[in-house]
C-alpha positions as CSV (number, residue, x, y, z in Angstrom):
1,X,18.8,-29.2,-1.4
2,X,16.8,-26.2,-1.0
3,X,16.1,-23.5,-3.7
4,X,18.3,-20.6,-3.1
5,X,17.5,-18.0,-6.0
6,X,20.0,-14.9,-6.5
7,X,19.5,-11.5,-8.2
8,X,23.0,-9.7,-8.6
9,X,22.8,-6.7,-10.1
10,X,25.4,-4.1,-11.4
11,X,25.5,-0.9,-9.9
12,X,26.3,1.3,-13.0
13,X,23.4,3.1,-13.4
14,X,19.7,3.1,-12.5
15,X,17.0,-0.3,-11.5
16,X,16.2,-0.7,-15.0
17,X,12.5,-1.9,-15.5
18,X,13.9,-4.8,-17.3
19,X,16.4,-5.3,-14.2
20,X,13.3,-4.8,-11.7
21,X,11.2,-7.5,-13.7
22,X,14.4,-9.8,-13.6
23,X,14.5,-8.9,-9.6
24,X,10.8,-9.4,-9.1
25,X,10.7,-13.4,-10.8
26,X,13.8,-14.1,-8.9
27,X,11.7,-13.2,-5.6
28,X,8.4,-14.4,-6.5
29,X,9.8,-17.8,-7.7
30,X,12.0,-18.0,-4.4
31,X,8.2,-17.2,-2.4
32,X,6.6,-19.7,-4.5
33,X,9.0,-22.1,-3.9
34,X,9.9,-21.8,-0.2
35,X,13.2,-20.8,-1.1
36,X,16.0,-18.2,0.0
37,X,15.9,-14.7,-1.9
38,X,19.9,-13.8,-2.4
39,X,20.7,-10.3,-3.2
40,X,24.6,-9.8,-4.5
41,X,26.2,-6.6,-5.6
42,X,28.3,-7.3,-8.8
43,X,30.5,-4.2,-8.4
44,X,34.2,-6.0,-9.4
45,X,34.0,-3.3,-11.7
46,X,35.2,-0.5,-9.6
47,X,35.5,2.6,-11.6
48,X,31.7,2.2,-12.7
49,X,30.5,0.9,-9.3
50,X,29.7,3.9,-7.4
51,X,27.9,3.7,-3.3
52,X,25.1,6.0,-4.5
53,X,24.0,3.7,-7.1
54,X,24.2,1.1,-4.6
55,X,21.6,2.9,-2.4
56,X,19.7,3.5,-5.3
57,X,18.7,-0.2,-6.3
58,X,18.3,-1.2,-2.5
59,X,15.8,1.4,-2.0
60,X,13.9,0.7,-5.6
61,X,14.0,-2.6,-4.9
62,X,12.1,-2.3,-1.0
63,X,9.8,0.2,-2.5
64,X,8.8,-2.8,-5.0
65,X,8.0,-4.8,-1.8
66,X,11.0,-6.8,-2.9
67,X,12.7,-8.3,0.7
68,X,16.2,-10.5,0.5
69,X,16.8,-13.4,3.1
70,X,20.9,-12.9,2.7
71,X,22.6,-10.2,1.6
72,X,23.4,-7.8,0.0
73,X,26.9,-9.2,-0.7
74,X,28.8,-7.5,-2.2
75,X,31.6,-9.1,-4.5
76,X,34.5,-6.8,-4.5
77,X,34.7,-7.7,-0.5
78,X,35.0,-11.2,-1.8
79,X,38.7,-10.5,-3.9
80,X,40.7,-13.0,-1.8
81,X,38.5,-15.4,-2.7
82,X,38.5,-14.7,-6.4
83,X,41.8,-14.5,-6.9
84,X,42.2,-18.1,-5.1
85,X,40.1,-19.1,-7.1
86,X,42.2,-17.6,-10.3
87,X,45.3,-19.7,-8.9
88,X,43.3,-22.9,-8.6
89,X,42.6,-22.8,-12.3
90,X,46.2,-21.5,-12.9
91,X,47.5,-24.6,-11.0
92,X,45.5,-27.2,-12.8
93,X,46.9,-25.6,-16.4
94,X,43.2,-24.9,-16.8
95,X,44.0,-21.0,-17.6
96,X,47.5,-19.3,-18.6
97,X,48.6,-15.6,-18.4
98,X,48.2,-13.7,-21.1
99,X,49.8,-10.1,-21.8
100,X,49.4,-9.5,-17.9
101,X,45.7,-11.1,-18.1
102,X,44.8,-14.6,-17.2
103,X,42.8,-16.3,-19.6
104,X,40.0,-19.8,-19.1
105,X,41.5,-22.2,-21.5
106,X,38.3,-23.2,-23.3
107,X,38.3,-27.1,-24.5
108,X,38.8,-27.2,-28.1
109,X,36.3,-30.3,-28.2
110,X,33.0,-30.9,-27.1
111,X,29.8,-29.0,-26.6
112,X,28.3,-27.0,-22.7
113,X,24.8,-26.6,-22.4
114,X,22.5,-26.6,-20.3
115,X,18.4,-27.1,-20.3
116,X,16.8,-23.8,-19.8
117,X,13.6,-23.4,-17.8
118,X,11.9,-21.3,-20.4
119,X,14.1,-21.5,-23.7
120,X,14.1,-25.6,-23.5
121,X,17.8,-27.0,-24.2
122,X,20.6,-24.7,-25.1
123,X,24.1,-25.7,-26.4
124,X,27.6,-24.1,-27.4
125,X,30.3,-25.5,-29.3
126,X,33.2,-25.2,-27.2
127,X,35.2,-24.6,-30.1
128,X,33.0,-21.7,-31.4
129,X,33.9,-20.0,-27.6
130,X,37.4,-17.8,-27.3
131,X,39.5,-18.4,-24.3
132,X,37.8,-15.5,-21.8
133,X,39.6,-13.4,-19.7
134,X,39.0,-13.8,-15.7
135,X,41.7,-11.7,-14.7
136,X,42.0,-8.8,-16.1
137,X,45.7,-6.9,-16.2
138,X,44.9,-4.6,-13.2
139,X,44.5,-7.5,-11.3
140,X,40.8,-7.3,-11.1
141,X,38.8,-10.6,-11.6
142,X,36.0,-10.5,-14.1
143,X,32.2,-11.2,-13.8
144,X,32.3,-14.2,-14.6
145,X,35.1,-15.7,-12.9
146,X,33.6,-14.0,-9.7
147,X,29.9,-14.9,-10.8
148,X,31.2,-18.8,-10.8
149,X,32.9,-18.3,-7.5
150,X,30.1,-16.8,-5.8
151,X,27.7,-19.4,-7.2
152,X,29.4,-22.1,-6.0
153,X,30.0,-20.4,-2.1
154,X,26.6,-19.2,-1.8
155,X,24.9,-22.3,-2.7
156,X,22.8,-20.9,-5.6
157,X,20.4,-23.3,-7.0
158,X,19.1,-20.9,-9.6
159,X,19.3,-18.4,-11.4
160,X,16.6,-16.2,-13.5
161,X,17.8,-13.6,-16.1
162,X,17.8,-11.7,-19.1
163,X,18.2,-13.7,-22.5
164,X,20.6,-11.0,-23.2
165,X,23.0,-12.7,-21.3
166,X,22.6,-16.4,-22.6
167,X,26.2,-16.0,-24.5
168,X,27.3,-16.0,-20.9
169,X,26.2,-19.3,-19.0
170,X,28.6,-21.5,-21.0
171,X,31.6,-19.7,-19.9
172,X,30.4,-19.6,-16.3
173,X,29.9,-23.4,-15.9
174,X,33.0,-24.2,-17.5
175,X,34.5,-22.1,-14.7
176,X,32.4,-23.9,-12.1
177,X,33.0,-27.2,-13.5
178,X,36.9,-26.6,-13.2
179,X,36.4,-25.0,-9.9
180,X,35.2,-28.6,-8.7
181,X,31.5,-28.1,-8.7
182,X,28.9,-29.9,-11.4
183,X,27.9,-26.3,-12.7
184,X,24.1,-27.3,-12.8
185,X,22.2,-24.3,-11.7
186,X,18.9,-24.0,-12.8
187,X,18.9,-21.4,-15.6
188,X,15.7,-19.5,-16.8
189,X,16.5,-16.6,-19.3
190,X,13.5,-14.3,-19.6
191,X,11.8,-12.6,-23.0
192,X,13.4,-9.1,-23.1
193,X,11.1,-6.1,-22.8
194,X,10.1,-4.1,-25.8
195,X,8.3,-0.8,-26.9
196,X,5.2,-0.8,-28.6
197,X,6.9,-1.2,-32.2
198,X,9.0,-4.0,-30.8
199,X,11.9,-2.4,-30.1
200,X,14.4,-3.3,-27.1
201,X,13.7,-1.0,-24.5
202,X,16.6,1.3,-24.1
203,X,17.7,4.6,-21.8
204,X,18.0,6.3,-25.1
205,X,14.9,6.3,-26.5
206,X,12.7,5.8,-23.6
207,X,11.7,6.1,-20.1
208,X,13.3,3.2,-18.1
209,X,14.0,4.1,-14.8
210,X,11.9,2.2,-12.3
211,X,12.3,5.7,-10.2
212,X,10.8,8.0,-13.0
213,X,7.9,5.9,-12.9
214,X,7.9,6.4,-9.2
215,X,8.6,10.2,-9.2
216,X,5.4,10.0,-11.7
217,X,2.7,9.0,-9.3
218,X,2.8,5.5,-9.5
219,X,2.3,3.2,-6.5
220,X,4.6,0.8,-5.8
221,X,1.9,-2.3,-5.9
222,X,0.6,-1.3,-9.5
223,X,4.4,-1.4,-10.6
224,X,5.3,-4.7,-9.2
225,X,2.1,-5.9,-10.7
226,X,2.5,-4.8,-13.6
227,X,6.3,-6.1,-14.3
228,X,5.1,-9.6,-12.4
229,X,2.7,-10.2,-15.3
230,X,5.3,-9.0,-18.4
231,X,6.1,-12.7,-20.1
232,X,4.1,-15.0,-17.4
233,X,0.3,-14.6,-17.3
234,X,-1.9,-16.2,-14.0
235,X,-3.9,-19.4,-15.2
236,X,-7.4,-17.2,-14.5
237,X,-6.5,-14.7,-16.5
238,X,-6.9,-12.1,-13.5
239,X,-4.0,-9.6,-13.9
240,X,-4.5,-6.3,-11.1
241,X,-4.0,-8.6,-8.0
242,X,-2.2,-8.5,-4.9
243,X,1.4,-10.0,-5.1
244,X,0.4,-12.6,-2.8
245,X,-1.9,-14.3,-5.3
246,X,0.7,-14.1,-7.8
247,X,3.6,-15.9,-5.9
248,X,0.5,-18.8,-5.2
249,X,-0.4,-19.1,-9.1
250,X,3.3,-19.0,-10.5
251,X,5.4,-21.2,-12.4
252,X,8.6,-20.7,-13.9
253,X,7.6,-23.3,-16.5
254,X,4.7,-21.2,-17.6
255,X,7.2,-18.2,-18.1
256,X,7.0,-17.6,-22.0
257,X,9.9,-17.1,-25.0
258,X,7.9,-14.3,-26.5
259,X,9.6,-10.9,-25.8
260,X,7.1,-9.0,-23.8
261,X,5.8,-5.6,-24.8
262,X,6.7,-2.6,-22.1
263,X,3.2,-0.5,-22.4
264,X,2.9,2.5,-20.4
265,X,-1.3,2.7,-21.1
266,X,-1.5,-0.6,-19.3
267,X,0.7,-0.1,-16.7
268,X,-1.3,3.4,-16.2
269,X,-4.6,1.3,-16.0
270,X,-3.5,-1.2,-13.9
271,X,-1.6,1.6,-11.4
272,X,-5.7,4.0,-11.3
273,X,-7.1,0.5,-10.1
274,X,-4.1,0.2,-7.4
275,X,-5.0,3.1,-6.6
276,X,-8.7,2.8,-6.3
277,X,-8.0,-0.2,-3.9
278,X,-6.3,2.0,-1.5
279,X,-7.8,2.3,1.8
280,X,-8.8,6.2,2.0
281,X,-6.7,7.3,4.6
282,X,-3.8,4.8,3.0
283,X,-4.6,7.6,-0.4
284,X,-4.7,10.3,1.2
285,X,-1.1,10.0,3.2
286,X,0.5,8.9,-0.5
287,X,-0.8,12.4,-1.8
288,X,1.3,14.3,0.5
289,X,4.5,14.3,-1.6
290,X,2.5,15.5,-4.3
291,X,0.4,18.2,-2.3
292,X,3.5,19.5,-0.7
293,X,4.7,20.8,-4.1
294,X,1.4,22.0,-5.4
295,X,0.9,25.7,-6.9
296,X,-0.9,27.4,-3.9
297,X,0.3,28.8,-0.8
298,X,0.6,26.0,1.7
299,X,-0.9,28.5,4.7
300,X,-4.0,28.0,2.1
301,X,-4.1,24.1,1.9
302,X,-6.6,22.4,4.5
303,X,-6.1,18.8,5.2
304,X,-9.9,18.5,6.2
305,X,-11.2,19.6,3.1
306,X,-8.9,17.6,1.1
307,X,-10.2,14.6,3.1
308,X,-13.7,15.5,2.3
309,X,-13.0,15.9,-1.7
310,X,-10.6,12.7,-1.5
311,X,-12.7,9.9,-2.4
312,X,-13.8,11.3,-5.5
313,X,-10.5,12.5,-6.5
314,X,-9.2,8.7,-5.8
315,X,-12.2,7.0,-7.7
316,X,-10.8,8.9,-11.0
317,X,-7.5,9.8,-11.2
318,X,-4.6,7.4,-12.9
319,X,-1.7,8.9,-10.9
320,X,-0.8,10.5,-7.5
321,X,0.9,13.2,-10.0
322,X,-2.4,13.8,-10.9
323,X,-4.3,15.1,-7.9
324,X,-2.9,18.8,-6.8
325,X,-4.6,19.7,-10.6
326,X,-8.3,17.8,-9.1
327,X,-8.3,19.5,-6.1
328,X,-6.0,23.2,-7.1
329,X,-9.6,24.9,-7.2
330,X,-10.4,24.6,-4.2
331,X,-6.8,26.1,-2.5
332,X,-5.9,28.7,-5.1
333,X,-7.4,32.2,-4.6
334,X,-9.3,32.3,-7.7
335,X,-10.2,29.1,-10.1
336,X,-7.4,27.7,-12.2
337,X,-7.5,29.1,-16.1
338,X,-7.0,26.4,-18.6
339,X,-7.7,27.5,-22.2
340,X,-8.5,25.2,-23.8
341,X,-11.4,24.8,-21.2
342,X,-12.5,27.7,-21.6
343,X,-12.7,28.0,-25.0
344,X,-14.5,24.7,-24.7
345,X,-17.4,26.1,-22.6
346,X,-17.2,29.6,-23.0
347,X,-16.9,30.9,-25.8
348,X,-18.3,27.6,-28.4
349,X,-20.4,26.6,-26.0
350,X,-24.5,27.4,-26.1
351,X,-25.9,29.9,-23.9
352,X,-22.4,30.2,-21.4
353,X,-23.4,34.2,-20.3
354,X,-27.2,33.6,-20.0
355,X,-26.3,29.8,-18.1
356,X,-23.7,31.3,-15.4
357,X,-26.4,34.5,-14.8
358,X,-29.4,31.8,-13.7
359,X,-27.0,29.6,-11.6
360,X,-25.7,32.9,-10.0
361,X,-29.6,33.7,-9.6
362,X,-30.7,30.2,-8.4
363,X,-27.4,29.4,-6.1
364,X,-27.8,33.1,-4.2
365,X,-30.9,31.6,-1.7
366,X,-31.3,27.9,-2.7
367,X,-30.5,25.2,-0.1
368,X,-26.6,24.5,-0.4
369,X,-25.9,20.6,-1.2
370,X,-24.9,18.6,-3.9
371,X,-28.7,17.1,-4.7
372,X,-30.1,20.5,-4.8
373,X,-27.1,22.1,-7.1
374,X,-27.4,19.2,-9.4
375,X,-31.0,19.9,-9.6
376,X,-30.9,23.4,-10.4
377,X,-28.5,23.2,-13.3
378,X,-30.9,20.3,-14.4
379,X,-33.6,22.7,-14.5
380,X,-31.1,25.6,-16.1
381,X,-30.8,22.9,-18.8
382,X,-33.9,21.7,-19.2
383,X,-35.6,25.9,-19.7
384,X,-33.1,26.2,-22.3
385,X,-33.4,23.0,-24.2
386,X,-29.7,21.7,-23.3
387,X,-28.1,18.6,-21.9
388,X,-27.1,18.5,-18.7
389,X,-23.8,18.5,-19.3
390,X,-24.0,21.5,-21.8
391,X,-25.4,23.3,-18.4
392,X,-22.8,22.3,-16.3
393,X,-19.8,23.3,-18.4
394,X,-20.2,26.8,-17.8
395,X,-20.5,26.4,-13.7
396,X,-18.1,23.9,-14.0
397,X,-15.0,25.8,-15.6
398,X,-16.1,29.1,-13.4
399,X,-15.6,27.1,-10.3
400,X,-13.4,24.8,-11.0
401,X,-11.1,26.1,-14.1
402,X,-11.4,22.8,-16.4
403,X,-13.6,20.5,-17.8
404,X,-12.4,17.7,-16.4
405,X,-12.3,17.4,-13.0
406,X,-14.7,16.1,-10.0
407,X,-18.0,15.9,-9.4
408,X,-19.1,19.7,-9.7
409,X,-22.1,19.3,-7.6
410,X,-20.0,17.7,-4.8
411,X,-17.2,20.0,-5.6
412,X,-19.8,23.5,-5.0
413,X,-21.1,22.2,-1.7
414,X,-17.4,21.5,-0.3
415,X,-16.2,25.3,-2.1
416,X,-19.4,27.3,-0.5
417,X,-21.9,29.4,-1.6
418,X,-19.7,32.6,-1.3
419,X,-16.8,31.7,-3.3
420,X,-18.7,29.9,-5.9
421,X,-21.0,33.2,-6.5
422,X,-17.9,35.1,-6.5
423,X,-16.0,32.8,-9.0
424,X,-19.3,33.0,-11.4
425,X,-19.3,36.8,-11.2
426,X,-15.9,37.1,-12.3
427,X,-16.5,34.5,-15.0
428,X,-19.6,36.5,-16.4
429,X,-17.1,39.5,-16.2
430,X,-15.1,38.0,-18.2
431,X,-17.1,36.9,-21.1
């Protein structure tokens, strides 16, 4: 029989990273395996199920590069089946009603268990489980009696999810074992995801939405990385690699128990070399969300010059979030004012007036590109017995308005000789 691997989420609320990690080894183990990717909507719980939120995991999950094979189902179109079911189990004496429930009648002897991919054999005294409700007095079926159901009609072979929801399994293969099927899926419950202090990630105390990582300027392939490496590790240690490599190097086996840590400094340092690895022109067209929404007047932005700055503004920033404050400088009317910047090179800085009046001298008739620039302030620096870098500061937070930024030399060529005299003369006003 073939491998047919199924991620059902809830639609209550937002793709949880945790969820999106749970979605991500369902589809790379269904990749790796030659198998079929299921997607099915577990929305049997109507008054928290909601279309939007629907929409919402769909699109998270194709921005992840996630694809299905079948689906999405969706289980509350499946309630004539359910409820069959529900009579099936009434009719075999297997469940009773209940104060206008139906419950499972749990065997009172006996253990179910099951032998989990990563968490090795797992067992539950039947008598240490309470008769379950599967029908609830509304008439709706629950999750679990509609969980067993669809199991057993869609021909799942497997099924990868949280450990949270280990207490669960038993309960769901004593359905499918009284439905008439063996109820021998292939379980594999994951390590949960914790902060830095070990905590369970949570939507009260952190950040957890796989969209406000999105809305922050990180690219979809650093994500999915990222997530596809959180309790499984490749055999050559290599982590920043395309998805393809990791569906060729993994194995549910080598999944660990260890609860894996959630750490937003690595995923930032895996998500600057996705973005390095970008083709130019690929960078470039991801920046326009961000660009479109930047502080200056968009009759002043220039896609040319933007082009021409690009590559350096790619080689060093972490996020797309990041780049209108790389490139502001060279759109606004005057140079960005950061204080702290200023403060910086200005005013504790050596020799800020007397620097910024011999680069205003030396820039007015030198030879305008980047070698010649860098070799002026070299020789500013060098008269007055400074670092290079001490030179540059001054130049740098005239022209550009911060001290961290991109290459100033390259920067000065691309801004022109005009404005950068200008922005110096307003800067020695200043001071």
């Amino acid at each position: 029989m073939s491998t047919r691997v199924r991620f059902a989420p809830s639609p209550t609320g937002f793709l949880h990273v945790g969820s999106a990690r749970t979605a991500l080894f369902n589809w790379i183990h269904a990749r790796a395996v030659g198998g079929a990717f299921v997607l099915r909507i577990e929305d049997t719980d109507a008054e928290r199920s909601r279309q939007e939120l629907i929409d919402d995991i769909l699109r998270t999950l194709e921005w992840l590069g996630i694809d299905w094979d079948e689906g999405p189902y969706r289980q509350s179109e499946r309630r004539d089946r359910h409820a069959e079911a529900v009579e099936q189990l009434l009719a075999a004496d297997v469940a009773y009603h209940d104060e206008g429930a139906v419950r499972f009648r749990v065997p009172d002897e006996g253990v179910t268990g099951w032998d989990d991919v990563v968490r090795g054999p797992i067992e539950f005294e039947n008598s240490n489980l309470e008769d379950f409700v599967i029908r609830r007095s509304d008439g709706s079926v629950t999750f679990l009696l509609a969980n067993a159901v669809d199991d057993i009609d869609m021909g799942i072979t497997t099924a990868i999810r949280g450990e949270d929801l280990i207490n669960t399994v038993p309960k769901v293969l004593l359905l499918m074992r009284a439905l008439g099927a063996p109820g021998d899926l292939t379980y594999a419950h994951l390590p949960l995801l914790v902060d830095h202090q070990r905590k369970k990630l949570s939507k009260r105390r952190h950040e957890v939405a796989v969209e406000d990582y999105r809305a922050k300027g990180f690219v979809a392939e650093a994500v999915a990385n990222y997530l596809g490496t959180l309790g499984w590790g490749p055999p050559d240690g290599v982590e920043v690699r395309p998805m393809s490599e990791i569906v060729e190097r993994f194995r549910l086996e080598d999944v660990t128990k260890a609860s894996a840590a959630f750490d937003l400094k690595k995923l930032t340092h895996f998500n600057a070399d996705w973005i390095r690895m970008l083709p130019t022109d690929e960078f470039i067209a991801r920046c326009e969300p961000w660009l479109a929404e930047a502080p200056w007047p968009a009759e002043h932005f220039d896609a040319a010059r933007f082009a021409t700055i690009a590559p350096l503004v790619q080689e060093r920033v972490r996020t797309l979030a990041e780049v209108p404050n790389w490139v502001d400088w060279l759109f606004l009317a005057d140079a960005p004012h950061d204080e702290s910047s200023w403060e910086k090179a200005m005013v504790k800085g050596p020799d800020a007036g007397d620097i910024l009046d011999d680069a205003h001298a030396a820039f007015a008739d030198c030879t305008w590109d980047a070698e010649t620039l860098g070799g002026v302030i070299t020789d500013i620096g060098t008269k007055r017995e400074l670092k290079t870098k001490f030179a540059q500061a001054p130049v740098r937070v005239a022209c550009l308005g911060r001290s961290v930024g991109p290459p100033l030399f390259e920067s000065l060529e691309l801004l022109g000789r005009e404005e950068t005299l200008r922005r110096i003369e307003a800067a020695r006003q200043r001071l």
